[in-house]
Each structure stands twice: as C-alpha cells, then as structure tokens.
C-alpha positions, -999 to +999 in steps of 0.1 A: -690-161-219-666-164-193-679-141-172-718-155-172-695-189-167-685-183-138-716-166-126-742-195-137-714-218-119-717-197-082-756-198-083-750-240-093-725-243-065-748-225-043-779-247-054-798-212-068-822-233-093-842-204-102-810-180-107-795-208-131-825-209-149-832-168-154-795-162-162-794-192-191-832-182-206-820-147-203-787-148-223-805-172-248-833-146-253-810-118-256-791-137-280-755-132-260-753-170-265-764-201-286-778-235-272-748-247-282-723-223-262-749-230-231-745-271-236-707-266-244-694-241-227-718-238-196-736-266-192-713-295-202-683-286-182-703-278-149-712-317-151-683-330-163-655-308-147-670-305-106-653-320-078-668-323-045-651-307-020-629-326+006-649-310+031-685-321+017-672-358+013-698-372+036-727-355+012-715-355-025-738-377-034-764-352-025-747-319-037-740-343-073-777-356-076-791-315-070-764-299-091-778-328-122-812-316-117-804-281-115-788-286-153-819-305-163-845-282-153-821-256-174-817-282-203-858-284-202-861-246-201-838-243-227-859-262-253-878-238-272-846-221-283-833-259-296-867-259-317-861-223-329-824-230-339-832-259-352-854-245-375-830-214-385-799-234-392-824-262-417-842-232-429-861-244-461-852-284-453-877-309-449-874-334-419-843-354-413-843-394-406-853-400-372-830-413-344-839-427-312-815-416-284-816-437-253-798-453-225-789-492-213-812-505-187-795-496-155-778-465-169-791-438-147-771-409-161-792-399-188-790-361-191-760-361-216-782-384-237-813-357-233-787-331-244-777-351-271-810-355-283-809-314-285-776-319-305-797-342-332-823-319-336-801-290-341-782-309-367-818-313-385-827-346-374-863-358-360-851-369-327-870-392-304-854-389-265-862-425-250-839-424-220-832-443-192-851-467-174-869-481-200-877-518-205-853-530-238-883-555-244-908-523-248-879-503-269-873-534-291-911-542-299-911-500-308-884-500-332-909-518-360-931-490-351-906-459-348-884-470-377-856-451-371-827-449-395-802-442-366-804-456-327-780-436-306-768-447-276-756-434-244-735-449-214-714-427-186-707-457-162-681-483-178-699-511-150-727-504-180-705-517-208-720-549-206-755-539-207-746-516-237-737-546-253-762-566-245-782-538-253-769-535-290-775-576-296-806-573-282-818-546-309-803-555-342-823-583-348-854-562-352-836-531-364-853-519-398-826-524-426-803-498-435-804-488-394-771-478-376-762-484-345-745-450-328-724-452-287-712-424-270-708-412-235-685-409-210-675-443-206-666-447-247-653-414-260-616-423-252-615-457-274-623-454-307-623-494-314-651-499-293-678-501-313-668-527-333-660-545-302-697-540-291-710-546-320-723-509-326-713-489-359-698-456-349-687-441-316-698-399-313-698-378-285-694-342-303-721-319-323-695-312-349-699-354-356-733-352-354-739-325-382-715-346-407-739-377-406-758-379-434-798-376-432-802-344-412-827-324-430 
C-alpha cells in the first residue's frame, strides 16, 4: 500500500486526474485494496495531511480546490465497489435504518461527509448523501418524508460551529421519534463534550464507530 501511496500522491501533486483515477479503480478491481484502505489510507490522508508549498503560497487556494476535486471524481469512481462491499460484508441482511448525511448551510467542505456516506453504507446502513448547500428549510420539511432513524452531520470549518448548532435546533423539532442526532468532522473529532454542548447525541468520525451503531443491516 505504501508504495501505490506514494504513487497515487505524485500523480495528485502533479494534478494527473485521469492517472489518480485508473490507479485507484485498478487496485480496487484487482482486489490489492479495499474501499476502506483507499478512503483511509489513500484518500483521507492526501486531504487531510497536504501542505502547500512555501513556494506556491500565492496559488494554494487553487492547487487545494483541484487536488479536492481530483479525490472526488475518485470517491465517485469508486462507488460501485462501496455497493459491492456493502453487499458482501451484510451478505444475507436485510436493509439497515436509513441515515441522512449532510452538511450546515455554509459548510462547503463536504467530501468527507460524501465519504462518510460510503462509510454508512458499508456498515449496512441505507444511506441518503444530502450535502452541502442545501436549504435547512427544504431538509427539515424532508425529514417527515425521509424518516430517518439517524441524521449525521458533518462540519470541517470551526467558524461553522454555530451553524451546526443552529442546524441541530432547527431539526429536532420535526425529527421522527426515536431519531439521533450524529456530528463529526474536522472541526469536532478532538472534543468529545461537544455534542451535548450542541445539542447533538454522539460525536463519530471513524468507520470502526460507525459499524458499532446499532441498525445497520
């Protein structure tokens, strides 16, 4: 793995979308890797763990903003193995509870929530991806019609604290009983208290959580 690592991470550097692609679909196919070791041990870190260079200051917006759509496009790719796994590891199981996955409004980091979505389904779940940019108004009058038993949220900017919160008020009034509320993200994985600050139920930011909620198939 380290090796196709450090590979997949040149041809991200150098902005090679269609050799990031091939080389992912291609160890997926051959079965040299899970979707989980991509997300993980690919994927996750060449989001989370890039710096821009001193040299590049002046465009790392630009070089951050390809490198995310570059991982999408992967993420996206990457689907139909998420549906097949899904289906091996719940083998036999019927369909889990259903969990909406979205982002606050204003939240524009929303491909760890898309991946996150993956984790739910993997963990047997029927997961819904809402993310970002949609209307709370819209996601609140869908929740009578969605009914799901879990609502997952994700924020990466801690400016978005505030609108997670507001956020999480703004749906429990119309949350079908029994619901719970789930945070996660950059911006909460590193305080634990948080969500009862917020008013959420549980903070989660790791597959291995994920799998130990009950009501995956």
């Amino acid at each position: 793995m380290a090796d196709f690592r450090g590979e997949f991470l040149a041809s991200l550097d150098s902005e090679d979308r269609a050799a990031c692609v091939e080389m992912a679909l291609h160890r997926l196919e051959m079965g040299h890797t899970d979707v989980l070791g991509l997300y993980r041990e690919v994927l996750d870190p060449a989001l989370n763990e890039w710096q821009c260079k001193e040299a590049e200051a002046d465009i790392c917006v630009w070089k951050e903003h390809v490198r995310t759509s570059i991982v999408r496009t992967v993420v996206e790719a990457a689907y139909p193995y998420v549906v097949k796994e899904a289906a091996r590891r719940n083998l036999a199981k019927g369909k889990g509870a259903r969990v909406a996955v979205l982002c606050p409004p204003d939240e524009l980091h929303e491909l760890g929530a898309r991946m996150v979505a993956d984790f739910f389904t993997l963990a047997g779940f029927e997961a819904t991806f809402v993310g970002a940019s949609t209307p709370i108004d819209d996601f609140v009058a869908a929740l009578g019609h969605i009914r799901p038993k879990f609502v997952a949220i994700s924020v990466t900017n801690p400016y978005n604290l505030i609108a997670l919160r507001k956020t999480i008020e703004r749906i429990h009034g119309r949350l079908p009983e029994g619901t719970r509320v789930i945070v996660g993200g950059r911006a909460v994985m590193h305080d634990p208290d948080l969500a009862k600050r917020i008013g959420a139920d549980m903070v989660m930011n790791t597959f291995e959580e994920i799998s130990k909620l009950q009501g995956g198939a």
